[in-house]
N, CA, C, O and CB atoms as a CASP TS submission, in Angstrom:
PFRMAT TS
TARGET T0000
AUTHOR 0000-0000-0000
METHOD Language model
MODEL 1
PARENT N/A
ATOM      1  N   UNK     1     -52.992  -5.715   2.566  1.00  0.00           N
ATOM      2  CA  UNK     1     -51.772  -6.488   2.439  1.00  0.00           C
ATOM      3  C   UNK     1     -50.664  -5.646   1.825  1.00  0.00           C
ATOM      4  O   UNK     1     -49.466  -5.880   1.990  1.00  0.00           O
ATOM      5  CB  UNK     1     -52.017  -7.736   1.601  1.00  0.00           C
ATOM      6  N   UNK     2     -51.166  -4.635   1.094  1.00  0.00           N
ATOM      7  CA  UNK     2     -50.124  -3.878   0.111  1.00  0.00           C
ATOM      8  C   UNK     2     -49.272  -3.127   1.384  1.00  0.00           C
ATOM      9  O   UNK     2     -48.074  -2.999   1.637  1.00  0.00           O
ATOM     10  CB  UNK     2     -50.985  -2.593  -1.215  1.00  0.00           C
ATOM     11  N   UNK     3     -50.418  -2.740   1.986  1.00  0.00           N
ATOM     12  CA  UNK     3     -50.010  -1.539   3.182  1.00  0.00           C
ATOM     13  C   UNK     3     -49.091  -1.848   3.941  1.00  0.00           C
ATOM     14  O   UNK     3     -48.003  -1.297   4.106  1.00  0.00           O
ATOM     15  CB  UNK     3     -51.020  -1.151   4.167  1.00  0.00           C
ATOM     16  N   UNK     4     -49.684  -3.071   4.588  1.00  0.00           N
ATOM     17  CA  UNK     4     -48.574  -4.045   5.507  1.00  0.00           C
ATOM     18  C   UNK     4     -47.355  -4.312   5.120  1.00  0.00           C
ATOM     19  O   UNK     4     -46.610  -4.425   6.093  1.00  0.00           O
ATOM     20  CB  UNK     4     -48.965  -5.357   5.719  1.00  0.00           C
ATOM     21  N   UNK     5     -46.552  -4.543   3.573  1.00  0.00           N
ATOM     22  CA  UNK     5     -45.280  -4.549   2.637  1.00  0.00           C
ATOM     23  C   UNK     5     -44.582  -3.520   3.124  1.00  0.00           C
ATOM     24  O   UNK     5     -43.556  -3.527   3.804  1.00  0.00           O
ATOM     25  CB  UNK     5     -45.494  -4.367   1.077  1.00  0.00           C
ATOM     26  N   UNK     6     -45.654  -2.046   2.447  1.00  0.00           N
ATOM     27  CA  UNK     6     -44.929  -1.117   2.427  1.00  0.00           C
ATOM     28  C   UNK     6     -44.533  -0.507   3.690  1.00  0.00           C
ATOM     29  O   UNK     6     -43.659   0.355   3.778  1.00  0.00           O
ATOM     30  CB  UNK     6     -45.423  -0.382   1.689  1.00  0.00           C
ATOM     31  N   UNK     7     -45.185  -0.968   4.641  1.00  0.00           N
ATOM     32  CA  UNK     7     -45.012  -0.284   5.755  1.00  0.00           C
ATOM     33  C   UNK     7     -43.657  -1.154   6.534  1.00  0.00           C
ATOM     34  O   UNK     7     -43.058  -0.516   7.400  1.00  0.00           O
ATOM     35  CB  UNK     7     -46.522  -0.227   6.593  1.00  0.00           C
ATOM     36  N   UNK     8     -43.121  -2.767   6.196  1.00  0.00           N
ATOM     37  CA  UNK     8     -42.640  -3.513   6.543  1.00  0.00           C
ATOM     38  C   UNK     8     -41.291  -3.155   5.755  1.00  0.00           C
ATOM     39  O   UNK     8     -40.261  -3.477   6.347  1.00  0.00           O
ATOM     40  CB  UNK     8     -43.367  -4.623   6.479  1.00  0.00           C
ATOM     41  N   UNK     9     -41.142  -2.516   4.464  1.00  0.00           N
ATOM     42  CA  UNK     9     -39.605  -2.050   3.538  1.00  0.00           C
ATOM     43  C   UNK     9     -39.536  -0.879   3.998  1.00  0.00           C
ATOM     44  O   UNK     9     -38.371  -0.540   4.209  1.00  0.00           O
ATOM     45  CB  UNK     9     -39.526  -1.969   1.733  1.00  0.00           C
ATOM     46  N   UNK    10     -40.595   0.179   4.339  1.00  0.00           N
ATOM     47  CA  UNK    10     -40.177   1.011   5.038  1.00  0.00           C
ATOM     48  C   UNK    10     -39.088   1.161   6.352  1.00  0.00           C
ATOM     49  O   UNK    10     -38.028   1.763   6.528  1.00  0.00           O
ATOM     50  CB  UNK    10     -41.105   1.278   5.216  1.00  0.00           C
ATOM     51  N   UNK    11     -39.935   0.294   7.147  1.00  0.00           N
ATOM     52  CA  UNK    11     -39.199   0.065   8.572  1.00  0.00           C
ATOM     53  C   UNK    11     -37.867  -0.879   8.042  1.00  0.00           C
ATOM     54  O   UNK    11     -36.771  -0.348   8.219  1.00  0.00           O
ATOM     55  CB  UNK    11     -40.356  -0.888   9.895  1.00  0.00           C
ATOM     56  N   UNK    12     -37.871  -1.507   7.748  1.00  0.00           N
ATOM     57  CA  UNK    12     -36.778  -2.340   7.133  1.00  0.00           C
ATOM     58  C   UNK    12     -35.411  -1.607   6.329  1.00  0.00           C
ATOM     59  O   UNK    12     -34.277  -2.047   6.517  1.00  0.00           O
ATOM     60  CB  UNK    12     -37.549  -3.230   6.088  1.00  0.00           C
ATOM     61  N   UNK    13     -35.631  -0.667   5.594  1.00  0.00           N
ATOM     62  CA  UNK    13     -35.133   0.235   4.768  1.00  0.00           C
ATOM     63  C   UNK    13     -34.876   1.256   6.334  1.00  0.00           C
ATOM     64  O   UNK    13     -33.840   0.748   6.763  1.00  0.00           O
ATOM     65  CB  UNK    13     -36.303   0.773   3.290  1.00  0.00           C
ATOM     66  N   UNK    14     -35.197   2.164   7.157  1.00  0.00           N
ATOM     67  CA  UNK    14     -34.831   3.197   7.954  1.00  0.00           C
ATOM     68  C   UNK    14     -33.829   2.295   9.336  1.00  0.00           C
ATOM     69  O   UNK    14     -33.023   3.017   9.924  1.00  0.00           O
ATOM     70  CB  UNK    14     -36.415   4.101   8.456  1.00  0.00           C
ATOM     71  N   UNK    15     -33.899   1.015   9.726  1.00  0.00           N
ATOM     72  CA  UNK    15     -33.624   0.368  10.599  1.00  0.00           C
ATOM     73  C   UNK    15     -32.141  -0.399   9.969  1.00  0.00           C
ATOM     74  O   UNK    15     -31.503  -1.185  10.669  1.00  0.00           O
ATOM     75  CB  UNK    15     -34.898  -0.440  10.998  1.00  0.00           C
ATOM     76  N   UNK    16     -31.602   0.070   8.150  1.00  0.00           N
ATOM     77  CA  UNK    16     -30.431  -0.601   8.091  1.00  0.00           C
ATOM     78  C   UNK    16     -30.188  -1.884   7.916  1.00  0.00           C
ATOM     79  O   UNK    16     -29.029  -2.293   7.849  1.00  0.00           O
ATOM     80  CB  UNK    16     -29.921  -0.400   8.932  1.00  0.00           C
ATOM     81  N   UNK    17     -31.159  -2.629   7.826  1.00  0.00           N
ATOM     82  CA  UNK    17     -31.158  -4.256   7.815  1.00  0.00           C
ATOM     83  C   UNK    17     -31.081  -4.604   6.354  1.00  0.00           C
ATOM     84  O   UNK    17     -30.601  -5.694   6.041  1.00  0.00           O
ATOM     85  CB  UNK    17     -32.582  -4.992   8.526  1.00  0.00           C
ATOM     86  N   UNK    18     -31.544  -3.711   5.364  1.00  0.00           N
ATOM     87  CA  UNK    18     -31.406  -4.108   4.030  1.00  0.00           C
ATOM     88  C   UNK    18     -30.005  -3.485   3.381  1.00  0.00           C
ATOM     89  O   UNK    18     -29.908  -2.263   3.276  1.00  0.00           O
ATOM     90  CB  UNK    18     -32.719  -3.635   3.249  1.00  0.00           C
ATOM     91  N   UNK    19     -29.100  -4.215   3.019  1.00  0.00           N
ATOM     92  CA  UNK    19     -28.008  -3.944   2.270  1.00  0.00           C
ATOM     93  C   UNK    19     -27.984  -2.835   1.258  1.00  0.00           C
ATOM     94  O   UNK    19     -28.829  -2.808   0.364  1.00  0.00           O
ATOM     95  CB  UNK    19     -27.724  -5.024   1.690  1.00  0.00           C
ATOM     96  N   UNK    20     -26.773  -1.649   1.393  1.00  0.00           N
ATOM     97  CA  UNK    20     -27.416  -0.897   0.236  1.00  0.00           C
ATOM     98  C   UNK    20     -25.625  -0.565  -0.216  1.00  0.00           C
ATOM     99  O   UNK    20     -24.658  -0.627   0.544  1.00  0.00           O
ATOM    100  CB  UNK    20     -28.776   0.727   0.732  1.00  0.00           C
ATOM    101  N   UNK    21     -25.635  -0.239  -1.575  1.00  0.00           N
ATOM    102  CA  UNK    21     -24.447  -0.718  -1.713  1.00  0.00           C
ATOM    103  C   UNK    21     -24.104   0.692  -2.042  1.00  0.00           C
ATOM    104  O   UNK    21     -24.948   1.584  -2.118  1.00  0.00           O
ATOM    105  CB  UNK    21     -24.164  -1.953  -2.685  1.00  0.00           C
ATOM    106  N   UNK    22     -22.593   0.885  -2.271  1.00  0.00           N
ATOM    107  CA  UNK    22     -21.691   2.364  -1.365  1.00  0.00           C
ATOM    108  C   UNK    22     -20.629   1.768  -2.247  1.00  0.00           C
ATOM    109  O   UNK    22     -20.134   0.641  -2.209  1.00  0.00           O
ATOM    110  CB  UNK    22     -21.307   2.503   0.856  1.00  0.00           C
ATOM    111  N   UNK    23     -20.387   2.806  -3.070  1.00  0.00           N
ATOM    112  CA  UNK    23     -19.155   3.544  -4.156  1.00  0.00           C
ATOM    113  C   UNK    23     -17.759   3.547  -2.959  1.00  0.00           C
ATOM    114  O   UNK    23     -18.146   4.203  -1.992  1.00  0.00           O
ATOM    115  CB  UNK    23     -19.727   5.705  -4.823  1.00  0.00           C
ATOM    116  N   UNK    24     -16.721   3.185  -2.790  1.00  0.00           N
ATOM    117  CA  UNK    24     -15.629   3.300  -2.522  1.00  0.00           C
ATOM    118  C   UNK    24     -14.666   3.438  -3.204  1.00  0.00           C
ATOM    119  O   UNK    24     -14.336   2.816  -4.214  1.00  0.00           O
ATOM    120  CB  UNK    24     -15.461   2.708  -2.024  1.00  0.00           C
ATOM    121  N   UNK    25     -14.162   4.276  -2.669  1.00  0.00           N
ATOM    122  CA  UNK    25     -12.718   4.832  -3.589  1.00  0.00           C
ATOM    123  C   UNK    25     -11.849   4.460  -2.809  1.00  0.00           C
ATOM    124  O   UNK    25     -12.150   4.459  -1.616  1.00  0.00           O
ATOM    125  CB  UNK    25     -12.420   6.471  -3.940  1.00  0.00           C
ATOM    126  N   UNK    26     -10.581   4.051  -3.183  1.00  0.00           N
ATOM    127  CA  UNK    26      -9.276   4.007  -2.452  1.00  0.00           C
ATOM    128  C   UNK    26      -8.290   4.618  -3.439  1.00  0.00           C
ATOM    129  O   UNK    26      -8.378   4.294  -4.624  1.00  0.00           O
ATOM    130  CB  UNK    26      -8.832   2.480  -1.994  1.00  0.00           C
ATOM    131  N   UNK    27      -7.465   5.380  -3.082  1.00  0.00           N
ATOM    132  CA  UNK    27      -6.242   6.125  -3.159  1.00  0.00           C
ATOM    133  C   UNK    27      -4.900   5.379  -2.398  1.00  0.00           C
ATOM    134  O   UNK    27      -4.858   5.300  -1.170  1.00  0.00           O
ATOM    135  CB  UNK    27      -6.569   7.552  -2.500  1.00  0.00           C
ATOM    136  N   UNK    28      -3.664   4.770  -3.387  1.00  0.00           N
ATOM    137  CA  UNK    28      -2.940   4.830  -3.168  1.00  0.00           C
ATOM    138  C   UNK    28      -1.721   5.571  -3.504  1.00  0.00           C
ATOM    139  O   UNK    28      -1.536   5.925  -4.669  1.00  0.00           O
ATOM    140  CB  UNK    28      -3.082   4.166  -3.131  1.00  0.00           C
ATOM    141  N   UNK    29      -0.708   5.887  -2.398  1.00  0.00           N
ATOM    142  CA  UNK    29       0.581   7.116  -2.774  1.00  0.00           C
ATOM    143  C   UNK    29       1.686   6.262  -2.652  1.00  0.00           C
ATOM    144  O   UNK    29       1.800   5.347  -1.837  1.00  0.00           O
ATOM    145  CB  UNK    29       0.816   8.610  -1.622  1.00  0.00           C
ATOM    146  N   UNK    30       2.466   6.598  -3.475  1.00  0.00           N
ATOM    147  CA  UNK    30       3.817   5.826  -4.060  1.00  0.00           C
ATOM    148  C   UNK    30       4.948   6.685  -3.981  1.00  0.00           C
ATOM    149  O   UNK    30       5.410   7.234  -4.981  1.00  0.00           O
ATOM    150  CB  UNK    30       3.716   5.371  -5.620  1.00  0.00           C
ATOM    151  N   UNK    31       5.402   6.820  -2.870  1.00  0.00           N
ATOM    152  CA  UNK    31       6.970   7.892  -2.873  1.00  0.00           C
ATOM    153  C   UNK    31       8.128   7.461  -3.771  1.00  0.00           C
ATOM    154  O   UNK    31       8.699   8.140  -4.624  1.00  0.00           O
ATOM    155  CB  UNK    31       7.796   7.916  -1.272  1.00  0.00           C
ATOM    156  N   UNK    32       8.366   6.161  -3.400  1.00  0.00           N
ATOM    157  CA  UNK    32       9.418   5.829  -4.751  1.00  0.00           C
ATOM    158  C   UNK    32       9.574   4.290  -3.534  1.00  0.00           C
ATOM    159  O   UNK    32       8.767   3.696  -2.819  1.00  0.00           O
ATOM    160  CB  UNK    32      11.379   7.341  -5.262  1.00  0.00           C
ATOM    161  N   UNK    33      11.576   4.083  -3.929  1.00  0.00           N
ATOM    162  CA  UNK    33      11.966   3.225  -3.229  1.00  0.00           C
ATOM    163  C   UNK    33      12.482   4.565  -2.121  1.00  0.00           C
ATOM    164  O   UNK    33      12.957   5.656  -2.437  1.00  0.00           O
ATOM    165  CB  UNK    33      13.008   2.055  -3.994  1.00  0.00           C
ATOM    166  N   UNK    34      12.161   3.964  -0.623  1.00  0.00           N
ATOM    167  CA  UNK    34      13.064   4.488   0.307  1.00  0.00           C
ATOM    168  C   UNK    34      14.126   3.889   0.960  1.00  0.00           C
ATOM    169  O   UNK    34      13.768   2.892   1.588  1.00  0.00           O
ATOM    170  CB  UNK    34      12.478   4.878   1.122  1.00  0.00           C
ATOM    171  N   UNK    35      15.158   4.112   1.026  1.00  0.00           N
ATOM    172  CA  UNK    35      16.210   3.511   1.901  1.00  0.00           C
ATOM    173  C   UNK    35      15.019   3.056   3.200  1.00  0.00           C
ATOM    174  O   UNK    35      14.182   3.674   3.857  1.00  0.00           O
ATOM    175  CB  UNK    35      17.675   4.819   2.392  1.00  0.00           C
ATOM    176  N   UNK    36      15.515   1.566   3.116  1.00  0.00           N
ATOM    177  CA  UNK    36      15.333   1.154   4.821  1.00  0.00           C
ATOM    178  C   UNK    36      16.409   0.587   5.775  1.00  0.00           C
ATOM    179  O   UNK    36      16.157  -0.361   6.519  1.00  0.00           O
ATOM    180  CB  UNK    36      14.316   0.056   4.956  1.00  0.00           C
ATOM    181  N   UNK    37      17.560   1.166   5.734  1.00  0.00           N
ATOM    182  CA  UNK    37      18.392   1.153   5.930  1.00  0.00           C
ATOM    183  C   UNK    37      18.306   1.573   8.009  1.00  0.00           C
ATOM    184  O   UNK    37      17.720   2.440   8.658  1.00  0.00           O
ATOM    185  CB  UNK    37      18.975   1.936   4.714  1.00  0.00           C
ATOM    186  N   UNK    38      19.029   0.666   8.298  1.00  0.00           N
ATOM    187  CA  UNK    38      19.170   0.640   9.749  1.00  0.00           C
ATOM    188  C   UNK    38      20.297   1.759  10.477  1.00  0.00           C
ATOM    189  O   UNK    38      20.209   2.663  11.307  1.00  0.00           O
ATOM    190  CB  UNK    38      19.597  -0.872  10.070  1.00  0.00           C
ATOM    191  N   UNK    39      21.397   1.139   9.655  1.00  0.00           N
ATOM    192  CA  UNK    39      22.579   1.881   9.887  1.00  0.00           C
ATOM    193  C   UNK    39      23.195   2.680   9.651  1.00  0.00           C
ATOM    194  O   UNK    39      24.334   2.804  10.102  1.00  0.00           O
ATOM    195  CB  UNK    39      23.127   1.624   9.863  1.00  0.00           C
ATOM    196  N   UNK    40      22.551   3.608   8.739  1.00  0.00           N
ATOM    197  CA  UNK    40      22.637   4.894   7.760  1.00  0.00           C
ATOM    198  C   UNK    40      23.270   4.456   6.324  1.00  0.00           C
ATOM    199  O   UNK    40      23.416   3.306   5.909  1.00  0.00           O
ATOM    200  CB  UNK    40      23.668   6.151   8.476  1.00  0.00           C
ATOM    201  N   UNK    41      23.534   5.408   5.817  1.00  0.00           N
ATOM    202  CA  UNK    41      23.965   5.300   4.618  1.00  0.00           C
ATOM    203  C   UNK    41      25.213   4.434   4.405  1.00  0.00           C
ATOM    204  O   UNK    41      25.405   4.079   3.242  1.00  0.00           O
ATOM    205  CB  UNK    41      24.128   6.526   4.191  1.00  0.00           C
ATOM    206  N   UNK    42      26.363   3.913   5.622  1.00  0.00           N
ATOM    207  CA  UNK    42      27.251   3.412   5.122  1.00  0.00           C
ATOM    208  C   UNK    42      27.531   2.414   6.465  1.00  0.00           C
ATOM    209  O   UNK    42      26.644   2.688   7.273  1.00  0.00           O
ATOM    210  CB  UNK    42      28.286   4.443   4.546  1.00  0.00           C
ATOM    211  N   UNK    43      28.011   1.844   6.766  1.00  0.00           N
ATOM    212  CA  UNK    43      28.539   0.853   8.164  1.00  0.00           C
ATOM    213  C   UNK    43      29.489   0.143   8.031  1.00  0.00           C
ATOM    214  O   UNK    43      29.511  -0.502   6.982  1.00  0.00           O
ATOM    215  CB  UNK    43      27.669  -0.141   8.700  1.00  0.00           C
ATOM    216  N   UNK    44      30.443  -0.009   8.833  1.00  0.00           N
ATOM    217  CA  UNK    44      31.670  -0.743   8.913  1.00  0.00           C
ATOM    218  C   UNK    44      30.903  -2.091   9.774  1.00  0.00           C
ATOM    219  O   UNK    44      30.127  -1.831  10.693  1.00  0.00           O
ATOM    220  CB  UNK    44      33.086   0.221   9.784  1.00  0.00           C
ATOM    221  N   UNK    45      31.313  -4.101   9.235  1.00  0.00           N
ATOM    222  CA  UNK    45      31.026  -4.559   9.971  1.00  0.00           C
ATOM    223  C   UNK    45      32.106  -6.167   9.534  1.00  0.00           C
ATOM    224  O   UNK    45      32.121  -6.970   8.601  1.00  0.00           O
ATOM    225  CB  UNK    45      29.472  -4.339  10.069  1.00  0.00           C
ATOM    226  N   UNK    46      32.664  -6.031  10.458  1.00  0.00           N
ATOM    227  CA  UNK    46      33.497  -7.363  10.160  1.00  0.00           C
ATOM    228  C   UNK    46      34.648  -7.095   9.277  1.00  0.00           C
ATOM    229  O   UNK    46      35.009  -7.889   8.409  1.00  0.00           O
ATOM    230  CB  UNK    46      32.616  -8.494   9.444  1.00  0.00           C
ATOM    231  N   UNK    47      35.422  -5.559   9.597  1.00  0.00           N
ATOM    232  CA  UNK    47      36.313  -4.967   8.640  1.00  0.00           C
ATOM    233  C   UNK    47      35.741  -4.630   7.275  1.00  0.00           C
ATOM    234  O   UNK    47      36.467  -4.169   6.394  1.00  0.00           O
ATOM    235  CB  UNK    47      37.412  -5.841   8.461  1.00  0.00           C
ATOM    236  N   UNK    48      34.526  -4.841   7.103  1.00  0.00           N
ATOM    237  CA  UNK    48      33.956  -4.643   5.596  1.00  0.00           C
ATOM    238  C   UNK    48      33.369  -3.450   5.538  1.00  0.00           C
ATOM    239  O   UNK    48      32.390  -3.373   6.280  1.00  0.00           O
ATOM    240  CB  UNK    48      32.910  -5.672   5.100  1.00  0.00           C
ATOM    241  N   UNK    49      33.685  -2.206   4.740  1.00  0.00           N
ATOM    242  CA  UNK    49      32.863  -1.352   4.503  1.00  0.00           C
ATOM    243  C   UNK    49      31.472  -1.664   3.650  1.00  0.00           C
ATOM    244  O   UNK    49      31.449  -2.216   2.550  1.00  0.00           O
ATOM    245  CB  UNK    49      33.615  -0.483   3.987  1.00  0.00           C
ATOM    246  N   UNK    50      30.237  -1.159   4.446  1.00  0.00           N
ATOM    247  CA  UNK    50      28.851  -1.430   3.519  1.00  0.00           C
ATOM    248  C   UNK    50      28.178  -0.386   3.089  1.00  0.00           C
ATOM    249  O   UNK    50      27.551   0.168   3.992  1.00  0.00           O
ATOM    250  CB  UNK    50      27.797  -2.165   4.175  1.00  0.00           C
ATOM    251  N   UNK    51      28.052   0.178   1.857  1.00  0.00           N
ATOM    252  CA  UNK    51      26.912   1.361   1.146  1.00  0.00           C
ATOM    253  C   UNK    51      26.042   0.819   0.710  1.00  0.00           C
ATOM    254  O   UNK    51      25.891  -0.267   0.149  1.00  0.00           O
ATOM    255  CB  UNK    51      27.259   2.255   0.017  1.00  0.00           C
ATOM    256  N   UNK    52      25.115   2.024   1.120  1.00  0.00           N
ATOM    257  CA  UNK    52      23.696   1.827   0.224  1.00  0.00           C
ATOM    258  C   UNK    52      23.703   2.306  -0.991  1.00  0.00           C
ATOM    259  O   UNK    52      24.331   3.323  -1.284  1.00  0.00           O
ATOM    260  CB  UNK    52      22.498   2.466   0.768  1.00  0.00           C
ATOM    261  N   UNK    53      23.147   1.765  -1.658  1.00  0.00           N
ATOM    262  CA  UNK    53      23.073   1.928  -2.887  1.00  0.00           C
ATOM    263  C   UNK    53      21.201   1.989  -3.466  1.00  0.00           C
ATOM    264  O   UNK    53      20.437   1.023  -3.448  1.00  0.00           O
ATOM    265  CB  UNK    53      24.056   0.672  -3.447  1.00  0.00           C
ATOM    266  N   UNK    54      20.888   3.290  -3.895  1.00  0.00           N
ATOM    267  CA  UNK    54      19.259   3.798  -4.546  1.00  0.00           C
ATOM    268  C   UNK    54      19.074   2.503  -5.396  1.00  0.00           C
ATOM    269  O   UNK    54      20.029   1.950  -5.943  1.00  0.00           O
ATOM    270  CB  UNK    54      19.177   5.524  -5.741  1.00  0.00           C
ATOM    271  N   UNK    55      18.102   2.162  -5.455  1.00  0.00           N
ATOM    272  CA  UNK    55      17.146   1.830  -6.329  1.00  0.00           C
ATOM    273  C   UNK    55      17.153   2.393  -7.367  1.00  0.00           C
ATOM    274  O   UNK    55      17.325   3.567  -7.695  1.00  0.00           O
ATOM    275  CB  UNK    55      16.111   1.918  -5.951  1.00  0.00           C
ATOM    276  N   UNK    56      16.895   1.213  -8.044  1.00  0.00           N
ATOM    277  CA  UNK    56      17.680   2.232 -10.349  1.00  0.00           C
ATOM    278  C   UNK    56      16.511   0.749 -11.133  1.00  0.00           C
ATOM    279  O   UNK    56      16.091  -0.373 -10.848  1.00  0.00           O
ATOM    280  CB  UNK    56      21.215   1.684 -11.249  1.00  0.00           C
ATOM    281  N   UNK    57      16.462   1.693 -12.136  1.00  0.00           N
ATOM    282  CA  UNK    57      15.489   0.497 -13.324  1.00  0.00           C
ATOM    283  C   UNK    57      16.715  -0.075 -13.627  1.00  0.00           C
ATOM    284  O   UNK    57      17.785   0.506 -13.447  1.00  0.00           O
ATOM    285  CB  UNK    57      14.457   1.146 -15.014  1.00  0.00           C
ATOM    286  N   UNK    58      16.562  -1.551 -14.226  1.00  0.00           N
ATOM    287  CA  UNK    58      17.043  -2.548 -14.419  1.00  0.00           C
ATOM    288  C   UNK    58      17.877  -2.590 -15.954  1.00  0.00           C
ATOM    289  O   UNK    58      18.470  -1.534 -16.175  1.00  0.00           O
ATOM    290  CB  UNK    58      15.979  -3.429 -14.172  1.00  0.00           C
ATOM    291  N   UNK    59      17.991  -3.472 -16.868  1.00  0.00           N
ATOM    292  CA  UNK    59      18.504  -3.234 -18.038  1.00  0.00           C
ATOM    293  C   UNK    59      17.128  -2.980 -18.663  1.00  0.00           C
ATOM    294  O   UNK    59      16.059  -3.417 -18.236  1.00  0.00           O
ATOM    295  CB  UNK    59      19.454  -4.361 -18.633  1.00  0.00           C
ATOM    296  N   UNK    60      17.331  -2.160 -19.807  1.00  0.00           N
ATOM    297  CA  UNK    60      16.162  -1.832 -20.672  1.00  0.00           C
ATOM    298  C   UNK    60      14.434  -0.986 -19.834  1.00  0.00           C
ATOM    299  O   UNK    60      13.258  -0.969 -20.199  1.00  0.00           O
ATOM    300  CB  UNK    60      15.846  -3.546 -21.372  1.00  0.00           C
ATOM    301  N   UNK    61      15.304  -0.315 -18.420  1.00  0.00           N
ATOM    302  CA  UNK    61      13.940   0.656 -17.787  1.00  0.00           C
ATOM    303  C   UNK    61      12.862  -0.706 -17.781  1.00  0.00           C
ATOM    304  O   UNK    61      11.740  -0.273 -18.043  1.00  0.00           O
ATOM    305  CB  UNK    61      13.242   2.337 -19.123  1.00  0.00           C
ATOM    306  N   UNK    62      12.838  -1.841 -17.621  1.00  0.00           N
ATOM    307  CA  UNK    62      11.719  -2.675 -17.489  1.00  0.00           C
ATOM    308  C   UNK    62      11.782  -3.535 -15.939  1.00  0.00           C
ATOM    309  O   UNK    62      10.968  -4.357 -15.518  1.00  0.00           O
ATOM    310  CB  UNK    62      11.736  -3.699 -18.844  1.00  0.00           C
ATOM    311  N   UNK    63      12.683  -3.173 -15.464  1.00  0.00           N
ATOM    312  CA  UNK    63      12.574  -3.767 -14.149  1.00  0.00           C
ATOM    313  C   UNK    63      13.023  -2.951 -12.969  1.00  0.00           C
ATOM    314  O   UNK    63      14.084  -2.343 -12.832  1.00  0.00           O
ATOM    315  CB  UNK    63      13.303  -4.964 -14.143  1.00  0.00           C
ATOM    316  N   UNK    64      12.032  -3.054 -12.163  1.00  0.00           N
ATOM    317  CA  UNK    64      13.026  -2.090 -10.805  1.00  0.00           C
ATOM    318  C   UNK    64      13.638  -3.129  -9.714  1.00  0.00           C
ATOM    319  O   UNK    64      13.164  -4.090  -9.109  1.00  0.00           O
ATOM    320  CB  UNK    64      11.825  -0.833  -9.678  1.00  0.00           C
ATOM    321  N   UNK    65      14.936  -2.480  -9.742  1.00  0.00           N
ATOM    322  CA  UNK    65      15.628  -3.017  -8.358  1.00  0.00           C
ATOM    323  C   UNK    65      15.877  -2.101  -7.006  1.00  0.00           C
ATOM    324  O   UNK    65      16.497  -1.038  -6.983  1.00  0.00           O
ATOM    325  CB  UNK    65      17.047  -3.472  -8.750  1.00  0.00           C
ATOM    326  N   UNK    66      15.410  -2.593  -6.170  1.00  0.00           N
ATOM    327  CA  UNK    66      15.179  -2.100  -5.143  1.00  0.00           C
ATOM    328  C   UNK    66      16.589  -1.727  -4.572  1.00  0.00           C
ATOM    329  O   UNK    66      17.683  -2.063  -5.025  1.00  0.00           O
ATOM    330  CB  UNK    66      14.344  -2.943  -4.413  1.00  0.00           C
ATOM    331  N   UNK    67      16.316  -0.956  -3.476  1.00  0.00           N
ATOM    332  CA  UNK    67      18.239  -0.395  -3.138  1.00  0.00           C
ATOM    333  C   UNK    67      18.337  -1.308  -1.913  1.00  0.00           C
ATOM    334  O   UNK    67      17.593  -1.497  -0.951  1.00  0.00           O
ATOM    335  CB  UNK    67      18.697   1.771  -2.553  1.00  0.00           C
ATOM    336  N   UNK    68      20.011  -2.016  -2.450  1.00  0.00           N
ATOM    337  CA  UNK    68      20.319  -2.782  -0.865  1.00  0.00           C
ATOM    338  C   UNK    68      21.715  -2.172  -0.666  1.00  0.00           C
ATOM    339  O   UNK    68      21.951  -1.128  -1.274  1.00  0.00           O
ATOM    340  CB  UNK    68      20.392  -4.799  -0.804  1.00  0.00           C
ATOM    341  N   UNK    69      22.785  -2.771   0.216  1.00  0.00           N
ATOM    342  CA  UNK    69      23.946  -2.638   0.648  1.00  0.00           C
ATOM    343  C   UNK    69      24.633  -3.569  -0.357  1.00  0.00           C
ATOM    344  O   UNK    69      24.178  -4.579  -0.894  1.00  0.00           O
ATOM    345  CB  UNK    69      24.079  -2.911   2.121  1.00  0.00           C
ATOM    346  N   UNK    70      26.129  -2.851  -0.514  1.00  0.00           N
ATOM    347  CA  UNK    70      27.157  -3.318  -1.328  1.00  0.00           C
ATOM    348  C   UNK    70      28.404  -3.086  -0.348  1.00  0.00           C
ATOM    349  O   UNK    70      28.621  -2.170   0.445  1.00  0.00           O
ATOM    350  CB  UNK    70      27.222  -2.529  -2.797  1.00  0.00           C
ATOM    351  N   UNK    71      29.312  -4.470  -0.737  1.00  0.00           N
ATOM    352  CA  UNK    71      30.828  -4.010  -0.079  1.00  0.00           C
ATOM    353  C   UNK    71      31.310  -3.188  -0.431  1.00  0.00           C
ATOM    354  O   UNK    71      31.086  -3.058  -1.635  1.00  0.00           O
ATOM    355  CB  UNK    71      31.837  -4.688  -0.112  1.00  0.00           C
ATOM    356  N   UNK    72      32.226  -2.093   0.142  1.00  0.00           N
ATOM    357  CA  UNK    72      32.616  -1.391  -0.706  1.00  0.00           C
ATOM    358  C   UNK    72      34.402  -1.658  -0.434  1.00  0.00           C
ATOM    359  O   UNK    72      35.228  -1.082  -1.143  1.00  0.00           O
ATOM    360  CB  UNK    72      31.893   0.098  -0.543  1.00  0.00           C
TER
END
């Protein structure tokens, strides 16, 4: 009976059917904020001039604001 076990976790164990658990790492990369800007850096639309404007920490470096368009 012992034989029959071992011979049954064997096959069981080489055939993949028993769960075996696997270390994963993930790596994430953080460039910053990028312009996603369509129209380049500046666009005329409806007589309105529009700039982009970078992404800057907030009052007191505790918040980030992301870069959008401003009238100019």
């Amino acid at each position: 009976m012992k034989k029959l076990a071992l011979i049954l976790a064997a096959v069981l164990g080489m055939s993949g059917i028993v769960a075996t658990t696997v270390d994963a790492i993930s790596i994430n990369i953080g460039i910053g904020d990028q312009p996603y800007y369509v129209h380049g850096p500046g666009y005329w639309a409806n007589g309105v001039y529009w700039v982009w404007v970078p992404g800057h920490w907030g009052p007191h470096h505790r918040v980030w604001i992301h870069g959008h368009y401003v009238r100019r």
